[in-house]
N, C-alpha and C positions, 0 to 999 in steps of 0.2 A: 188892923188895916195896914200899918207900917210892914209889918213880916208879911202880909202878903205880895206887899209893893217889892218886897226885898227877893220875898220869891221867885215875882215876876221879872224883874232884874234881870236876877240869873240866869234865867230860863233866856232871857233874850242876850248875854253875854254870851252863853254856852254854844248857840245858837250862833252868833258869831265865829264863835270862835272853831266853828267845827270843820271848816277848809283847812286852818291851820295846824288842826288835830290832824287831817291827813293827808298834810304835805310833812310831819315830822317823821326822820327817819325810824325805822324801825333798830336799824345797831350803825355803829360808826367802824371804820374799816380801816386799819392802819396800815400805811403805807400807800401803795399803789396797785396791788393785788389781792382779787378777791378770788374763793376758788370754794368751787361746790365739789366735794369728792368724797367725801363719807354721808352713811345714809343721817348720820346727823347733822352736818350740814345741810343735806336735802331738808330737814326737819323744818329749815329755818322758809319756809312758802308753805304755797298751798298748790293741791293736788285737783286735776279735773280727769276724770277714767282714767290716770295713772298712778299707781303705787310704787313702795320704794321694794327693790329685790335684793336682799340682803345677801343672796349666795353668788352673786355678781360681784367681784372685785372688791371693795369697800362701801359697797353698796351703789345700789344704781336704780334708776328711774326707765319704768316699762311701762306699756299700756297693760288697761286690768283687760283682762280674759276677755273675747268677744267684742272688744273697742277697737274700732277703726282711725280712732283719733281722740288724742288726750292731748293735755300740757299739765307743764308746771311753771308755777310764776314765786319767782322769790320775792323774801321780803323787800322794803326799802332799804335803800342801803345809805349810808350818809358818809362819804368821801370828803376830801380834801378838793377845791375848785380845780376843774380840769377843762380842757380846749377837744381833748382826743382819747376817744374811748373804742379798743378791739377787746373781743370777745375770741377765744379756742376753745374747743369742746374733745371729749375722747368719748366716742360712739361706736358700738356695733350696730350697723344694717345691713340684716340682709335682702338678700333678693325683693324686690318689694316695698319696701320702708326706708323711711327719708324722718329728719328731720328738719327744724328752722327755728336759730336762735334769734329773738328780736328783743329790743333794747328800747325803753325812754328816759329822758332824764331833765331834773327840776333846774329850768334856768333861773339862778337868782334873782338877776339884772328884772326879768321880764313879771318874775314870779308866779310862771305858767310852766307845767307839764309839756315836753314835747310827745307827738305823737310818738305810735310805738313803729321802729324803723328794724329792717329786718336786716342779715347777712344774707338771706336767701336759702334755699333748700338746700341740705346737703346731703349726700349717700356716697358710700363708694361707686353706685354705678353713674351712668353716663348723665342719671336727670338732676346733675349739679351744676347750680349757676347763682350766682349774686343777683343784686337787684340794687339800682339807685333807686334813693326816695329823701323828700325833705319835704320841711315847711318854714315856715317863720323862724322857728328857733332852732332847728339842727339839720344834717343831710346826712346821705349815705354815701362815703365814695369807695366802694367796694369791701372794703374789708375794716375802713375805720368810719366811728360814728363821729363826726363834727359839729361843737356847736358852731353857731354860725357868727357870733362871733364880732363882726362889726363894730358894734362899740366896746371889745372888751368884755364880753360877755361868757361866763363860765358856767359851768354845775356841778353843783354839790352832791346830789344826790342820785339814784340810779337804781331801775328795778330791772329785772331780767324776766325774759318769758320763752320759756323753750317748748315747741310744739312735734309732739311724736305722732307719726303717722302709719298705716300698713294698709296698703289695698290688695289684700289676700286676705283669708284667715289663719292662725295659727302661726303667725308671724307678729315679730315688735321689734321696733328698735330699741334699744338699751342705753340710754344716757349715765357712764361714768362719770366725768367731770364735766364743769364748766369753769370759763374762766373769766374774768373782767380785769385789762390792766388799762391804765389813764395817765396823760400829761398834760402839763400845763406851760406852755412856752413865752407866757406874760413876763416882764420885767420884776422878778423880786416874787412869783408866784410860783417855783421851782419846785416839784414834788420826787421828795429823794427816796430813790425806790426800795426796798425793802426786800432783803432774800427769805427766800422761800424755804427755811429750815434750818439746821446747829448750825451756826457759825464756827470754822476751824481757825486755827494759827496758823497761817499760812508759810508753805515753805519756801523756801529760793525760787525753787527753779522745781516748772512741772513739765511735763514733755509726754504727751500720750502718745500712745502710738494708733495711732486712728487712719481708718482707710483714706486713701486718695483715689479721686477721680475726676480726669479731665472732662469735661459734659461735651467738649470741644470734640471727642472723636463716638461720640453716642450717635445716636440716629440722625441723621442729613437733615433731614426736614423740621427738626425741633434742637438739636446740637445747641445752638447758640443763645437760647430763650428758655433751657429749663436747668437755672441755677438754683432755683429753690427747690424743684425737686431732686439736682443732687445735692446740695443740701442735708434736707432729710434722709436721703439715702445712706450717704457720710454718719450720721446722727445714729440711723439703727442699726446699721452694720455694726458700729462701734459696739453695738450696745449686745450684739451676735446674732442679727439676723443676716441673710445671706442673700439679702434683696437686689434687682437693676435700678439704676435710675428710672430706665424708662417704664418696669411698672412703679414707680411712685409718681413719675406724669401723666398715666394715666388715671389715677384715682386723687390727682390732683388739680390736673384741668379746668378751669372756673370756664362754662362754654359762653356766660356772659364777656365776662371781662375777657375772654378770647387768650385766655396764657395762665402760666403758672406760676405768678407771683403775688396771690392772694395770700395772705400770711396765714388768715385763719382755716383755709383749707389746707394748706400747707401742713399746718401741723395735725387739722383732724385728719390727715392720712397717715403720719406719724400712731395717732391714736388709735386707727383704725387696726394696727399691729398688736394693741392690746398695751401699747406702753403709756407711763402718766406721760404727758407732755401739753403744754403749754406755751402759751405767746403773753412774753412780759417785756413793756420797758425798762431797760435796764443801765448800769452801766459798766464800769472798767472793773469797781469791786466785785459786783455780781458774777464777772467773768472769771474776775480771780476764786472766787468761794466755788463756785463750780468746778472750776477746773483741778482743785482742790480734791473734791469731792471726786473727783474721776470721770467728771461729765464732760465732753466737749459741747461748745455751743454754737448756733448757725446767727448771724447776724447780718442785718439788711446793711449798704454801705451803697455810697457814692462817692469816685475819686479816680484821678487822673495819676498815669504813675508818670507824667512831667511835670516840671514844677510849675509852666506856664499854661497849665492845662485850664478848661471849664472847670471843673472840680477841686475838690479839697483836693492836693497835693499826697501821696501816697508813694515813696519811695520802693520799688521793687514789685512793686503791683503787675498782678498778673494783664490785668482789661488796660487796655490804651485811656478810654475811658468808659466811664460807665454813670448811667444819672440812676440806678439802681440795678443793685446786685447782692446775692448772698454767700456768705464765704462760711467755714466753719473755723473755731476760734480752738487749738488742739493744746495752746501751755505758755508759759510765760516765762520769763525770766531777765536778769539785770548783766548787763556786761560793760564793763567801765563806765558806772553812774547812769547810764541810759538804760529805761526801761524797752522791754519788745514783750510783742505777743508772735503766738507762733499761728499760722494758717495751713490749713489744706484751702486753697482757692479754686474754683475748679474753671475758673475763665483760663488759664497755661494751656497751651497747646499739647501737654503729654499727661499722663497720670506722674511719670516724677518729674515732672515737673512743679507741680500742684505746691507744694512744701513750700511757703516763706514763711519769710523774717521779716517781721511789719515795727516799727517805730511805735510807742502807745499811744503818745501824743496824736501822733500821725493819722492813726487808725482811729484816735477819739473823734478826731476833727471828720473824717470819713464818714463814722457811726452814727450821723446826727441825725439820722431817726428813733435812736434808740431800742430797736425791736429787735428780740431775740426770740430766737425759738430752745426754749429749754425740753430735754427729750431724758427722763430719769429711767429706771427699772420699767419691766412689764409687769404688769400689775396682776395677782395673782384669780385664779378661777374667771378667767377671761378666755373665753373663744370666740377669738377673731374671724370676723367672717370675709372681708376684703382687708388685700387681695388673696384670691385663693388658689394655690400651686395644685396642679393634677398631673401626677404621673401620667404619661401617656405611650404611645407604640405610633411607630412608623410603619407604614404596611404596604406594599407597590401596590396600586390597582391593576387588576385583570384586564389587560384590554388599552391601560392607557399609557401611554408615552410619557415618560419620567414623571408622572403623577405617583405623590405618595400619598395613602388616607393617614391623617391623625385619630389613632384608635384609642379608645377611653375605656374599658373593661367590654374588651367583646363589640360595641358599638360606637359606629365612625360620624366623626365629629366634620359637616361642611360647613366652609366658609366662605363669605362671599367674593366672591372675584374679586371687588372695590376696595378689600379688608385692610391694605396697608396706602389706599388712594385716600379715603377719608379716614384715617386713624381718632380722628379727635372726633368730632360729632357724629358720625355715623354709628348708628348703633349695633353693636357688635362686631365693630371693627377693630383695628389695633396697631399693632409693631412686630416683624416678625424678623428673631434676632439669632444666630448661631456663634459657635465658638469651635474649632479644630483643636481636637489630642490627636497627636504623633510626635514622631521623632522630631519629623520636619517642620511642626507648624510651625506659624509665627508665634512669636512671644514679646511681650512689651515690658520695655523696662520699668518697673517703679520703686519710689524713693527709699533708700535704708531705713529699716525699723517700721515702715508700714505696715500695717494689718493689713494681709492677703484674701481679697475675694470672688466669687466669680467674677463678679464685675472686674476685677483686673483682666483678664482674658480679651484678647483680639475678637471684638465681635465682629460681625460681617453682618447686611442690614438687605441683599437684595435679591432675595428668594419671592418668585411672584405664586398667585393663586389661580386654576385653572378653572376655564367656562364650570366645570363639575364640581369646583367645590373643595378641590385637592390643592396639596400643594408639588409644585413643580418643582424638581429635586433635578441635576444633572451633576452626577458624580464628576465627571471628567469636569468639568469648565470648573467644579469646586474646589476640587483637590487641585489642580493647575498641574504643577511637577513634581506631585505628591501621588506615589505609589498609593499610599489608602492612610485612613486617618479614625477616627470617631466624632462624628457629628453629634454634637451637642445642643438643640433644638430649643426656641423660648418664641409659643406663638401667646403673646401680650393682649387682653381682651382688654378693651376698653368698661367692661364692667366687672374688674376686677378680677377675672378669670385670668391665668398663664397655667399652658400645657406646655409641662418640658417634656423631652424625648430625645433617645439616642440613638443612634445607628450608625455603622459601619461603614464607610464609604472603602469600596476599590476601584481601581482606575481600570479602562477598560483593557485589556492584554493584545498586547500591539503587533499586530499583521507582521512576520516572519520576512524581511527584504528578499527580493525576488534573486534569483541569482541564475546564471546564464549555464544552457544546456552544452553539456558537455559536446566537444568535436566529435563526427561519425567515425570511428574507426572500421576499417573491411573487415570482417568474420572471415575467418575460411568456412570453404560450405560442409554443411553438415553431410557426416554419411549415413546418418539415422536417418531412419521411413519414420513421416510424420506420424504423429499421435493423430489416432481417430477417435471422432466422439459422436457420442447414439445423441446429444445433442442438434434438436431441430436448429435451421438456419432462420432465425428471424430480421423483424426491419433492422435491430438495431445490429446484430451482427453483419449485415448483408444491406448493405446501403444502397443497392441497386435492385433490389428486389429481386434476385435470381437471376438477372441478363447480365451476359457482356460486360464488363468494365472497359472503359476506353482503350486504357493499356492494353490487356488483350486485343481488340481490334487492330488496333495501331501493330502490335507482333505478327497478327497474321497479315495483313496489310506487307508487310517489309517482308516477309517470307513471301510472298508471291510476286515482288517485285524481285526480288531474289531468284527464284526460279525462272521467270521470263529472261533475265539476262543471261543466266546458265545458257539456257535452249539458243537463244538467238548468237553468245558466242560461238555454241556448238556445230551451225549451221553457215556461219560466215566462214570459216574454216571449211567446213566441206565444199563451199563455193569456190574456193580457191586451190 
């Protein structure tokens, strides 16, 4: 009777105890970064219609064959107490397929699950947007996950759930990486972040030579609001791609959040290139081990460059001020006892301008959000599908008035009139950008030792689109005082598409000045008999039709006036 009472115990202990069985993490995670990127770490969740594709990069998560919609949910994860949790991803989607990373996590204090909170859908095309959501214990404010915090309230633990989607067949999106990085800004609750690979012995003094770019002379209408996407631009050039900023604002766009300073889309466009890249908080060592490593890094900041500014104080600072900006971080080094980092900033009014020399201190104090975007190698047997560059031909139309067709193998590509009026939400609109070779074009200066790329070239942003569909080319107004040049063409699709093309521009060959008919000289008269010709007299030789010219009348007229006064002096004389 005893053992069965003992049994029965159990049985209701166990029973008990079985919320608590699964609220335990499933692995503990050190540091501040968690990262799903080989298919063994995919290993570590579970699979709904999607498997892992091992000839994808280090392995990658696809929908199975004939699924229109899959996930994968990782295990629990058991972290260190955090206040702030963002999520990056490195995704291929094509045309058609979206995915959405969404997040819960176990509030201690409360000792409940929050609900599962999302980043929002994401693709390289236009149907990308965040989403706010909260409850009781966390919210969503764009790109980071909050708990909420109130009394002091933190999480420990954290599962991820990524959902793949394709509305075609024969299509999936492909999930490389994920990423989870967290902070805690509680007094004495400080979570010291952890890099992401061999630590080196660091040298003096590192100095990349990494592109610069002013975002200040980019396209008018977005120039001053897309620092994150150059940014990234800065990040993969470096890394040798040969991208604009402005397509990286287009497939970075949050149409929610209305801009381009979502961090996690920010970098899954980074990713969308096919490279690892990630959003970690970090700090000053992390920058130094990177940059170490040959990586430049982009990081969020806020700071006034007066010292009685709103903001941290930032000496040399490109922005007057700024309550958020991203700058890229290119080397370091020490010069009598004071530490500096080195910047391409892209708030400077020129491309060389872009180059400082920031104080560390200074910049610490700036950096207090801690968010970096780290952007490593591209990652192998990866084909990226946004953004996608297409050769193209420039073609006059038949018929129309400085309309030229953008031609794609044989067949002409229309666009809508509206194409550069709604650039950002309209779907299939864009940015339509060029650049002049010649002798004479303009050229802009940028800083010694920069890495040279198209984007350094003088673009020009205001070519419009005609009722048909074309676009409206006038050599003369383009070249200005330029005899001819080579136009250099980048029409920017907002769903990741960019057709570059070339063409020739000549100015038109200018009207000969008129110049004044020489004075009549007298002939002597000829003593040749005119030339005859078996030539009929038609209208156009014989302006009178065969009659009279007035001259003639008027000759005979004066000859018979002539005569009459012959006869009548002839006669007045005989009278006399």
């Amino acid at each position: 009777m005893k053992r069965y009472a003992a049994l029965v115990l159990a049985l209701i202990m166990a029973l008990i105890c079985v919320p608590a069985l699964a609220e335990k993490a499933d692995r503990e995670a050190e540091g501040n970064l968690v990262l799903f990127t080989t298919a063994e770490d995919f290993m570590h969740g579970s699979f709904e219609n999607t498997e892992i594709n091992e000839a994808i990069g280090n392995g990658a998560v696809a929908l199975k064959d004939g699924a229109a919609e899959g996930s994968f949910t990782s295990d629990i994860i058991g972290t260190a107490p955090f206040e702030y949790l963002v999520a990056s991803w490195n995704t291929d989607t094509p045309s058609g397929t979206w995915i959405e990373v969404s997040a819960r996590v176990y509030v201690d204090m409360k000792k409940a699950w929050s609900d599962w909170l999302s980043w929002g859908k994401w693709s390289g095309s236009i149907n990308r947007a965040s989403v706010d959501g909260e409850n009781d214990l966390a919210y969503m404010d764009t790109d980071t996950f909050t708990v909420s915090g109130k009394d002091g309230e933190t999480a420990s633990r954290v599962q991820l759930k990524v959902t793949l989607h394709a509305n075609k067949d024969g299509v999936s999106p492909t999930l490389r990486q994920v990423a989870l990085t967290y902070k805690n800004t509680l007094d004495g609750q400080h979570i010291t972040p952890l890099y992401n690979g061999e630590t080196l012995e660091l040298p003096e003094k590192v100095k990349l030579d990494t592109p610069a770019y002013s975002q200040m002379v980019r396209e008018r209408g977005i120039a001053n609001v897309m620092c994150s996407a150059t940014t990234i631009c800065v990040l993969l050039n470096d890394r040798g791609e040969d991208a604009l900023p402005e397509e990286i604002a287009l497939i970075d766009y949050d149409k929610y959040y209305e801009g381009f300073g979502n961090w996690s889309y920010s970098v899954a466009a980074a990713g969308s290139y096919g490279y690892d890249a990630y959003v970690q908080y970090a700090d000053l060592d992390i920058l130094r081990q990177e940059l170490a490593h040959g990586y430049s890094v982009g990081i969020s900041v806020a700071y006034s460059s007066s010292s009685n500014g709103q903001y941290p104080y930032l000496e040399n600072g490109a922005a007057n001020n700024t309550a958020g900006h991203l700058i890229t971080i290119t080397g370091y080094e020490t010069i009598d006892g004071v530490d500096y980092f080195y910047s391409s900033d892209s708030a400077a009014s020129a491309d060389d301008q872009c180059v400082r020399r920031y104080k560390a201190d200074q910049l610490d104090a700036a950096w207090r959000s801690g968010i970096a975007y780290i952007v490593h190698d591209k990652e192998e047997n990866v084909s990226a599908c946004n953004p996608n560059r297409i050769a193209a031909e420039l073609k006059p139309v038949e018929g129309g008035e400085n309309e030229y067709a953008l031609v794609v193998n044989g067949e002409g590509v229309k666009l809508p009139k509206s194409f550069t009026a709604a650039k950002l939400k309209g779907e299939g609109n864009g940015i339509i950008a060029y650049y002049l070779e010649g002798e004479e074009a303009d050229a802009r200066p940028v800083p010694e030792g920069a890495k040279l790329t198209t984007a350094n070239n003088v673009f020009r942003y205001g070519l419009r689109v005609s009722d048909n569909g074309y676009l409206i080319i006038k050599p003369d107004d383009i070249l200005s005082q330029m005899k001819s040049a080579t136009m250099n063409l980048f029409v920017m699709v907002n769903d990741g598409t960019t057709y570059a093309a070339s063409m020739q521009l000549e100015a038109a060959a200018a009207e000969p000045e008129a110049t004044a008919a020489p004075e009549a000289t007298l002939e002597p008269e000829s003593t040749e008999a005119p030339i005859e010709s078996n030539e009929p007299v038609s209208a156009e030789n014989d302006a009178n039709g065969g009659r009279l010219s007035n001259g003639a009348i008027i000759a005979i007229a004066a000859a018979i006036v002539a005569v009459i006064a012959i006869i009548f002096v002839v006669l007045k004389k005989k009278k006399h």
